[in-house]
C-alpha positions in Angstrom: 84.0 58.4 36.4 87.1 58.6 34.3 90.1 60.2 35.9 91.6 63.4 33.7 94.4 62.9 31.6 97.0 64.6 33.2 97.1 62.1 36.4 95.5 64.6 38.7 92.5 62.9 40.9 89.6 62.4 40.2 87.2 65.6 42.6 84.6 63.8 44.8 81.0 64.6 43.8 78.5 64.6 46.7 77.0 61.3 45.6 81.1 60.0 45.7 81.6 56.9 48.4 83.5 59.3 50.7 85.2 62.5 51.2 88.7 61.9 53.0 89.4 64.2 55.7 92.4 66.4 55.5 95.4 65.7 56.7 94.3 62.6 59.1 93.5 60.0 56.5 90.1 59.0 58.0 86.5 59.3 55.6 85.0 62.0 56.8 81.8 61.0 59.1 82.9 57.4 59.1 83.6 56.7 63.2 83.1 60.7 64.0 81.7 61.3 67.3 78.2 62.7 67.4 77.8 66.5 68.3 78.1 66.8 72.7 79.5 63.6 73.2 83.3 64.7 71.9 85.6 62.7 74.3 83.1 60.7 76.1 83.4 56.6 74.1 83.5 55.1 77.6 79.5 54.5 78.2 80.2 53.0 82.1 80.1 55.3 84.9 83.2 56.2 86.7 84.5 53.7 89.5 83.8 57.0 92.0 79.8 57.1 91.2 79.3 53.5 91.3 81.4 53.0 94.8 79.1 55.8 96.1 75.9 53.7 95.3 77.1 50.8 96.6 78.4 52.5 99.8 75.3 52.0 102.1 74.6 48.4 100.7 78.5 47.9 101.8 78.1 49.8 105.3 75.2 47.8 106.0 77.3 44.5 105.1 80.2 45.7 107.2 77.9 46.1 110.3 75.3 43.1 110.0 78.1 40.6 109.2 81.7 41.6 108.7 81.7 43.4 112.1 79.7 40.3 114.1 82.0 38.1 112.2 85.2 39.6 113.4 83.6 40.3 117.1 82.9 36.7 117.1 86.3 35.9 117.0 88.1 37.9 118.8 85.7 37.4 121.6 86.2 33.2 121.1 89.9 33.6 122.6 88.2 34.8 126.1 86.6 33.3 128.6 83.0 33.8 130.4 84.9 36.8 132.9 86.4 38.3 130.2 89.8 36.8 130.5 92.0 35.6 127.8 91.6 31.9 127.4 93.9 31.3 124.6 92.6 27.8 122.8 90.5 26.7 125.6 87.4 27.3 124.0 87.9 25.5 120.7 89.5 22.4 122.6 86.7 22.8 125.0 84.1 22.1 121.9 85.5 18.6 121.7 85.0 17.9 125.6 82.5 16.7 127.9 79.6 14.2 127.3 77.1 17.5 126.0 79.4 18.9 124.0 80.5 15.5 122.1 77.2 14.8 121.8 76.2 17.8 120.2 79.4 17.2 117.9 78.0 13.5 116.9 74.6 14.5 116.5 76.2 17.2 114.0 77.9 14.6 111.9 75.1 12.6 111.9 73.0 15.5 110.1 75.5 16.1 108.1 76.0 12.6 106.8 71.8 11.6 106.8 70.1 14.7 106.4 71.5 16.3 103.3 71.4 12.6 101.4 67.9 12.1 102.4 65.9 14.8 101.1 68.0 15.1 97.9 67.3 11.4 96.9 63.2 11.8 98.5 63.4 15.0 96.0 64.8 13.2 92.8 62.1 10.6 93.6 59.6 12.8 93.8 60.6 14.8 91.1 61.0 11.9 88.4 57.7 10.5 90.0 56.1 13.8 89.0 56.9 13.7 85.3 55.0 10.9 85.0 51.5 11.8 87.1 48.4 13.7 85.9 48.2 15.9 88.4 51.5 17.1 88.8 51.2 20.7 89.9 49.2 19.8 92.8 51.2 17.0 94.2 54.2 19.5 94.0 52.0 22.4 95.3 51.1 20.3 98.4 55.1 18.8 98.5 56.5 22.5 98.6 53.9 24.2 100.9 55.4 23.3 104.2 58.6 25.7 103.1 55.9 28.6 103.8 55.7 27.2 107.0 58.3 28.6 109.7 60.6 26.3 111.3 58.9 27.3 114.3 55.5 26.4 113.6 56.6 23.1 111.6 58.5 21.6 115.2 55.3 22.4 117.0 53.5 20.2 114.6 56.1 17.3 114.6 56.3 17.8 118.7 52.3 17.0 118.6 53.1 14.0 115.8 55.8 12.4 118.0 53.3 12.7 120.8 53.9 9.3 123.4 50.2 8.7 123.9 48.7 7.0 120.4 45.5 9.0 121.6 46.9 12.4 120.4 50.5 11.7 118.9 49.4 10.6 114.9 52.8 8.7 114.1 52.3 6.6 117.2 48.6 6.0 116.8 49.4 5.0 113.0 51.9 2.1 114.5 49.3 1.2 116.9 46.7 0.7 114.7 48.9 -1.0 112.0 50.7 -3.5 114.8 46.7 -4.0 116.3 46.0 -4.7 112.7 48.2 -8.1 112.2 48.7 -8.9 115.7 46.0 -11.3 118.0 48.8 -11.3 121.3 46.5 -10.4 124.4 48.1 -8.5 127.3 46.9 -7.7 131.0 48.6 -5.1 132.7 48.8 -4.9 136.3 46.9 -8.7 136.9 48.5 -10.6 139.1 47.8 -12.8 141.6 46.8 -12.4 145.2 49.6 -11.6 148.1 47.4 -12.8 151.6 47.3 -16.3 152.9 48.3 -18.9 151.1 47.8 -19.3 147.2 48.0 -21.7 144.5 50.2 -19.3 142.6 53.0 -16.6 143.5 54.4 -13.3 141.6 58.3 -14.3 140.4 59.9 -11.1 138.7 56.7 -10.2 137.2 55.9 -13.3 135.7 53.5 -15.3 137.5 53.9 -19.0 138.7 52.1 -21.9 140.2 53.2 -22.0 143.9 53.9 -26.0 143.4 55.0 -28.3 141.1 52.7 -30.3 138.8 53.7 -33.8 137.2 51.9 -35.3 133.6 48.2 -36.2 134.4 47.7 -33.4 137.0 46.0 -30.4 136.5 46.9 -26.6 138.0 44.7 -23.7 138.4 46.5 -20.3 138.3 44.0 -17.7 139.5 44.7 -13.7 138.7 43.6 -10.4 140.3 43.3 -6.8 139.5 42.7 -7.2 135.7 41.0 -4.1 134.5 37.7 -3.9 132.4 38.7 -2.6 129.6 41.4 -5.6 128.6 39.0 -8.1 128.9 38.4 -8.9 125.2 34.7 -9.7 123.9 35.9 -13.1 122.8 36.1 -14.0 126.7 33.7 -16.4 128.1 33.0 -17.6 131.5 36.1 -19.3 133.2 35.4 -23.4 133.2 37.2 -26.1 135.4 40.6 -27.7 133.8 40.0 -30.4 131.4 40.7 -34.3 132.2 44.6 -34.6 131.6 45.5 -37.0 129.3 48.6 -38.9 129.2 51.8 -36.9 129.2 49.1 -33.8 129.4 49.1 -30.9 132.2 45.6 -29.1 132.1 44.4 -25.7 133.9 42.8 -22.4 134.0 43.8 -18.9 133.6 40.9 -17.0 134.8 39.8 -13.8 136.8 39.3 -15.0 140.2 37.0 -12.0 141.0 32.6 -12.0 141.0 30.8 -9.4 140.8 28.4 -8.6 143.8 30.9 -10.3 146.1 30.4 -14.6 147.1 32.1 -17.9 145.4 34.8 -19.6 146.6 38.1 -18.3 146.0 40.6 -19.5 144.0 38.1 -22.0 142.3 36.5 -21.0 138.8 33.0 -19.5 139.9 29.7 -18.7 138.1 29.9 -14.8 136.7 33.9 -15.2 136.8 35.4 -14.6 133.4 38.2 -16.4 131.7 41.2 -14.8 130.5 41.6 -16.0 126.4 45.2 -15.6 124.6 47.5 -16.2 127.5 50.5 -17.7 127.0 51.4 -20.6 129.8 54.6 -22.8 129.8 56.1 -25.4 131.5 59.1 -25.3 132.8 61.6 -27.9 134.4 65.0 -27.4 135.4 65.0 -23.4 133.8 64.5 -24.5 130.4 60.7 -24.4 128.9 59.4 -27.8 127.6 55.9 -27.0 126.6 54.0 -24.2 125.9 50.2 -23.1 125.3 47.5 -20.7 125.2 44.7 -20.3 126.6 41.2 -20.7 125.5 37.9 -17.9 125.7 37.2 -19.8 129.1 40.7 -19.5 130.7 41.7 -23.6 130.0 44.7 -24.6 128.7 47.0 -28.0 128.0 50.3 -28.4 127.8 51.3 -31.2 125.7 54.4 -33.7 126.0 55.6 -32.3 128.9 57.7 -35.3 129.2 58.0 -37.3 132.9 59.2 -35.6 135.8 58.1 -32.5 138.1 57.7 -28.6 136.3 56.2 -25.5 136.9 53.7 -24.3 135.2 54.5 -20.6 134.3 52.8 -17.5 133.1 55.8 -15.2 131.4 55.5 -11.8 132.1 55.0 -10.5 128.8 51.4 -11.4 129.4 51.2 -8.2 131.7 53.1 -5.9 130.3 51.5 -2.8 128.8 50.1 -3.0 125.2 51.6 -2.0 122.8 51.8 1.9 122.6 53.9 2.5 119.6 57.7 4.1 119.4 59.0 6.5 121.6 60.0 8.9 119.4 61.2 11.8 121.4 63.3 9.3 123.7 67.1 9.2 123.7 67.5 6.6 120.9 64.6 8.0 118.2 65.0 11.7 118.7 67.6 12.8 116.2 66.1 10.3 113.9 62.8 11.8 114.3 63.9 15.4 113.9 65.6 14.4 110.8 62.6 13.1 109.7 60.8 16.7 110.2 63.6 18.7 108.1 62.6 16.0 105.8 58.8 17.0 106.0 60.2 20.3 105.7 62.9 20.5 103.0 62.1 18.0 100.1 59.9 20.1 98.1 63.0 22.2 98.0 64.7 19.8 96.9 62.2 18.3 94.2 61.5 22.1 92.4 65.2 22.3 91.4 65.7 18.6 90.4 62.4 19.3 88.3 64.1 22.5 86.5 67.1 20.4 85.9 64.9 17.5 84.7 62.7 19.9 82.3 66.6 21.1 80.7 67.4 17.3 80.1 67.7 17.4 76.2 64.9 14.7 75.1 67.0 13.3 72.0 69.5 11.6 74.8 66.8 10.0 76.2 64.9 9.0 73.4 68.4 7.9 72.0 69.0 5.4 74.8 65.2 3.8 74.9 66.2 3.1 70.7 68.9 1.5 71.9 67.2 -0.6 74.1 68.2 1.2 77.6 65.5 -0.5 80.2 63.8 3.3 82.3 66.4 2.1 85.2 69.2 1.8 82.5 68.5 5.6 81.4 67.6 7.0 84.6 70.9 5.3 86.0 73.3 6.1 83.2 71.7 9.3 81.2 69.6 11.0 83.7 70.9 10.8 86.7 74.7 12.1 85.0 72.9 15.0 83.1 71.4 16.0 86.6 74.8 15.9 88.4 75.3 19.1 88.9 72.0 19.9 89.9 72.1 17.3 92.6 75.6 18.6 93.9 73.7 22.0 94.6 71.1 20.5 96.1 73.5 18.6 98.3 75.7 21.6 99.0 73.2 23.9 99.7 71.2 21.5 102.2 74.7 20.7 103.9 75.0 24.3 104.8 71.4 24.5 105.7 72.0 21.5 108.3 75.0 22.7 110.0 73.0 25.8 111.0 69.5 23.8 111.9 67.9 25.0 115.8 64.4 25.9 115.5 63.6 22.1 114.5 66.0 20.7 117.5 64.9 23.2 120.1 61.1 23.1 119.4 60.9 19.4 118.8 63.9 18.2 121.5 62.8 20.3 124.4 66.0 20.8 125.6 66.9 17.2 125.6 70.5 16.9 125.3 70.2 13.9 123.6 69.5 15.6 120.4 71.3 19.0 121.0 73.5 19.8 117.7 76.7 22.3 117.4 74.2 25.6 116.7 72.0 24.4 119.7 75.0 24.3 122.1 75.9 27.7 120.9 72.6 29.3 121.8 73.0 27.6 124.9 76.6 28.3 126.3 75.8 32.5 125.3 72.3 32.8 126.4 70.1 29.7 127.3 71.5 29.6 130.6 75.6 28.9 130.2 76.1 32.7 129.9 79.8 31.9 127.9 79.9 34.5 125.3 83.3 33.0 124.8 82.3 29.6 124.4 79.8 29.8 122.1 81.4 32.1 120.1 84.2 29.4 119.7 81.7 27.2 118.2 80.3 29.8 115.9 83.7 30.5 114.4 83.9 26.8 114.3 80.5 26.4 112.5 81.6 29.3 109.9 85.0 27.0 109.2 83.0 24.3 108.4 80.2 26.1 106.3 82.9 28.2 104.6 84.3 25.3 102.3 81.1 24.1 101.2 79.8 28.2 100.3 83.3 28.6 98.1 82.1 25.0 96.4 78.9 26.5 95.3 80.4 29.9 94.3 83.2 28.7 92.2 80.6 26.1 90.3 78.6 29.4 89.6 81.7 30.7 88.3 82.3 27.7 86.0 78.7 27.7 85.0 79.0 31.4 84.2 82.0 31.0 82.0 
């Protein structure tokens, strides 16, 4: 459109680009607010509405935890009457043999526990890229999280069971030790007590009442074994062998005959030998020959040299047999509850190490087998660096989970102080029988100090993530 010679501008047509408003320089309809919503650009609610939604979520916060919290430590300066105590609780954490074990069994969760499952879970999540079946094997890892701690320390306290007959982790040792070991025991044989006897009881070994040179022979008859140790490989007891030079011969045998007769202390028709015994000579306190016996109870001892010794059966042939570990004992138990959270906790552990696996870009990989990376080399220097910050939540968030563990040590300990922990000794100064609200609030403030750096580590990651 051509403007009109006399310098006067051009009218806008209704097909023009725009129509300027009057007087405020804007295109008329460009940025206009629609018709009812004059004034209103802001699409957020006020601050007013939103408080008053959030208001019972907050009042329910303030009374579930910021109340209990606060309570809690103002009630950890007094003691069990209600009088002020000043510090005496919190010092009194660090004192006495309960409390400092309680403190080092803590430490020792902290350190282990935490480490454990997150390395069992990387294993088992690396492991699981490279089966067929994966889904089930991490179906079956994960299922004992729907278990309740409760219910999963009544299963470990049957597992850790002393008798191999209805604890499974003993009677798995049991059967693997029967399984590579031949060593015969008789508990409770000994030898006879009345009159006078060829051999003697001596600390629970048993020994031959006199002293036997080279060429001699000695007999060492035993009592009260029971049935059911007698191996099948046992035969009837036989007289000692001739001794040859520089030889001692005997028997070991079960000086007992059924339906009553022989002559005691002389092997007997009907009496049985007693196989796999260990004998040994012994002159001066030092052991110069050893043997075992035979299926019929004989035995020699070889180069027993010149000289008078005794010929010895060590006690460890009548100890028990073996009966596997005792787990719940004072040495195994906080290994053995560990070993439960373990049970418990690593298909936690392996479901996020998988989602951080499955975000791994490929080309890095790929990348490092082309430059001929070995798998450890690239699960060493690429993978396990990508995963970092997926293993540091793992880590954090099991630490937290440990500092606060009681079911597991309650159900599976029994009360045994030997494997109380700090959340434990809480319960039990308020209401398992110390009746200190004082104390064991002291040690719940002193838990929350210690979970409280690790929760503002995982919440200021998530900020960096989220940035």
């Amino acid at each position: 459109m051509k403007a009109p010679k006399d310098g006067t501008p051009p009218a806008v047509t209704a097909g023009g680009a725009a129509a300027v408003d009057g007087g405020t320089g804007r295109a008329a309809g460009a940025g206009a607010a629609p018709p009812g919503r004059k004034g209103r650009e802001r699409l957020s609610p006020p601050s007013w509405l939103a408080l008053l939604f959030l208001l019972p979520a907050l009042l329910l916060l303030g009374f579930l935890v910021v109340y209990p919290i606060v309570y809690s430590v103002i009630r950890s300066f007094f003691d069990a009457a209600g009088d002020f105590a000043g510090l005496d609780n919190y010092t009194g954490v660090f004192q006495g043999h309960d409390n400092l074990v309680a403190v080092r069994n803590t430490a020792i969760w902290v350190v282990v526990a935490p480490s454990i499952v997150t390395i069992v879970g990387l294993v088992f999540a690396v492991l699981t890229e490279r089966i067929r079946w994966a889904t089930a094997f991490k179906l079956v890892v994960f299922m004992p999280m729907a278990i309740s701690f409760l219910a999963s320390g009544v299963i470990f306290r049957l597992v850790y069971q002393q008798d191999p007959d209805k604890g499974v982790a003993n009677a798995a040792m049991v059967a693997v030790h029967d399984m590579f070991s031949t060593d015969r025991t008789y508990p409770g044989a000994g030898p006879r007590t009345a009159g006078d006897q060829p051999v003697r009881d001596e600390g629970g070994a048993v020994v031959g009442a006199r002293p036997v040179t080279a060429g001699q022979t000695a007999i060492l008859p035993l009592v009260k074994v029971k049935p059911e140790y007698l191996p099948e490989t046992a035969e009837p007891a036989a007289s000692p062998p001739e001794a040859g030079a520089g030889e001692i011969t005997g028997t070991v045998w079960f000086d007992f005959t059924r339906g009553g007769g022989g002559v005691l202390n002389q092997p007997n028709q009907g009496e049985s030998g007693l196989p796999d015994v260990r004998v040994e000579a012994v002159r001066g306190g030092e052991v110069v020959a050893t043997a075992t016996t035979r299926p019929d109870g004989t035995f020699t001892l070889e180069d027993v040299g010149s000289g008078q010794v005794t010929v010895r059966l060590p006690q460890d042939n009548f100890t028990g047999a073996y009966r596997g570990a005792e787990w719940l004992g004072g040495t195994l138990i906080t290994p053995a509850i560990i070993g439960s959270y373990l049970w418990v906790w690593a298909g936690f552990a392996m479901v996020l190490i998988a989602a951080g696996l499955a975000a791994i870009p490929r080309d890095a990989l790929e990348a490092a087998r082309v430059d001929g990376a070995t798998e450890w080399q690239v699960f060493r220097r690429v993978t396990i660096p990508l995963l970092a910050p997926v293993l540091m939540v793992v880590l954090v968030t099991l630490t937290i989970n440990v500092l606060k563990v009681f079911d597991l040590v309650y159900i599976i300990g029994g009360g045994d102080p030997n494997a109380s922990v700090l959340a434990l000794e809480m319960w039990t100064e308020s209401f398992g029988g110390g009746n200190d609200q004082g104390a064991g609030s002291a040690i719940a403030v002193l838990l929350f100090l210690l979970v409280l750096p690790a929760m503002l580590f995982n919440i200021r990651r998530m900020q960096q993530e989220r940035k």
